[in-house]
N, C-alpha and C positions, 0 to 999 in steps of 0.2 A: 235482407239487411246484413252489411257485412259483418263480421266479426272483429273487427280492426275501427279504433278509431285516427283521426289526425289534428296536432294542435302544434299551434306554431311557439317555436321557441322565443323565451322573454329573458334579460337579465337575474343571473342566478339558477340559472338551471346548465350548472356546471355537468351536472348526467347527461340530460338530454343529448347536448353537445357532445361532451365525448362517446354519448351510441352511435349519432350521424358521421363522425368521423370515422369509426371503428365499423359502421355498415360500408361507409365510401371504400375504407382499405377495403374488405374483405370483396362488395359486389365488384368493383372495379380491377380486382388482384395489382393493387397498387399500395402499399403498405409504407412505400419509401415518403409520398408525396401525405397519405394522411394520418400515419402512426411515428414519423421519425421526429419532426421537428413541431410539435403541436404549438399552436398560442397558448400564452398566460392569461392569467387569469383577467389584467387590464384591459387587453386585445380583446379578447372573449367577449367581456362584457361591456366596453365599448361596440365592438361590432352587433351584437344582439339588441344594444337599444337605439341603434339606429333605422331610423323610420325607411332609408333607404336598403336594409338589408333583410332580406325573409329566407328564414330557418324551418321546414316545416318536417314535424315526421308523423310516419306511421305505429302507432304501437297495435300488436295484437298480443292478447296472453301476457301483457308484463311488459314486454319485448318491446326495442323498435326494429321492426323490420323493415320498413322505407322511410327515405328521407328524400326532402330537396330543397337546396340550396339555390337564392334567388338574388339580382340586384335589381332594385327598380332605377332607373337611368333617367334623368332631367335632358329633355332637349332641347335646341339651343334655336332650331328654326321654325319650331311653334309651341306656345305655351301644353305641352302635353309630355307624357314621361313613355318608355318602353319597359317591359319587365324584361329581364335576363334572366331564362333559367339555365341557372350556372351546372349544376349538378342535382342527377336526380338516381336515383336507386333504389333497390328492391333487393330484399333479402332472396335465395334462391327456394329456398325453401318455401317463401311467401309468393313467391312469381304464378302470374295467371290468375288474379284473384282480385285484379282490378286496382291493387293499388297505387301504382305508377299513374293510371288514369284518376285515382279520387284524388293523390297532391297535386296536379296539376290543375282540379276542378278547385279545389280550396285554395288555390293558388291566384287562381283569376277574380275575385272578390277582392282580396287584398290590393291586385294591380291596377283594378278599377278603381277603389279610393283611393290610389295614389295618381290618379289624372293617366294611367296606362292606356293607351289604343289597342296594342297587341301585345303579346309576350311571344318573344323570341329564342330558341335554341338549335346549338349546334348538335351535330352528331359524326362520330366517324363511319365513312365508308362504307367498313365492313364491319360494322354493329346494326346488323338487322333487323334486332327487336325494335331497336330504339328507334330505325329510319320508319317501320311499320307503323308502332304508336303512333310519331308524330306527327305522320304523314294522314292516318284514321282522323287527327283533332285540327288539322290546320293543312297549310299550303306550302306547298314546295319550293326551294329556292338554293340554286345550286352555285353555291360561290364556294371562292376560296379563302383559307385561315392563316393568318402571317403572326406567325413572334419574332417580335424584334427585340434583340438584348437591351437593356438599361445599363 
């Protein structure tokens, strides 16, 4: 039995959120995109009670040591949704201990009562771990990723 549990975040859990934010900077050494400009409090908690957005983290000991960030997606050529796992993370300390694999397993319950067929995520390259995992839970598909400015 692990030592860690996982519960998804709700309106008002102004903590929570800013731990999954402050896990994103630290595990992804990106501090610019999730400590500089953070949402308000409106943002926040609009975004958290929305049935199409899923917050989920790990806590052990107090702590949160994984998070993941999810959108459930409506499709437009058959009545059925996609999960998008936006961001997922693991403390390093916590790493090898399964819990990247239990949010994503908690993760698929949710996408299933949103009408989801699959859950889908990217990975770069040369992030290894991450190609490993997803590759162990699902199928390979090797495309390419475009940002285009607004």
């Amino acid at each position: 039995m692990p030592d860690w549990t996982i519960r998804r975040l709700a309106p008002g859990d102004e903590a929570g959120f800013t731990a999954m934010l402050d896990l994103f900077a630290a595990a992804f050494e990106d501090p610019a995109s999730y400590a500089s400009r953070r949402p308000g409090a409106a943002w926040r908690e609009s975004l958290l009670a929305s049935p199409d957005f899923v917050a989920l983290v790990a806590e052990q000991g107090g702590a949160v040591v994984g998070a993941l960030a999810g959108y459930i997606l409506r499709k437009f050529e058959q009545e059925r949704s996609e999960a998008y796992l936006y961001d997922l993370g693991v403390a390093e300390a916590a790493r090898r201990q399964g819990i990247a694999t239990g949010l994503i397993e908690a993760l698929k319950p949710i996408a299933r009562a949103a009408g989801a067929h699959v859950i889908f995520v990217q990975a770069d390259l040369e992030d290894e771990p991450a190609i490993a995992l997803y590759a162990r839970l699902g199928r390979r598909e090797d495309v390419l990723h475009f940002d285009i400015p607004v």
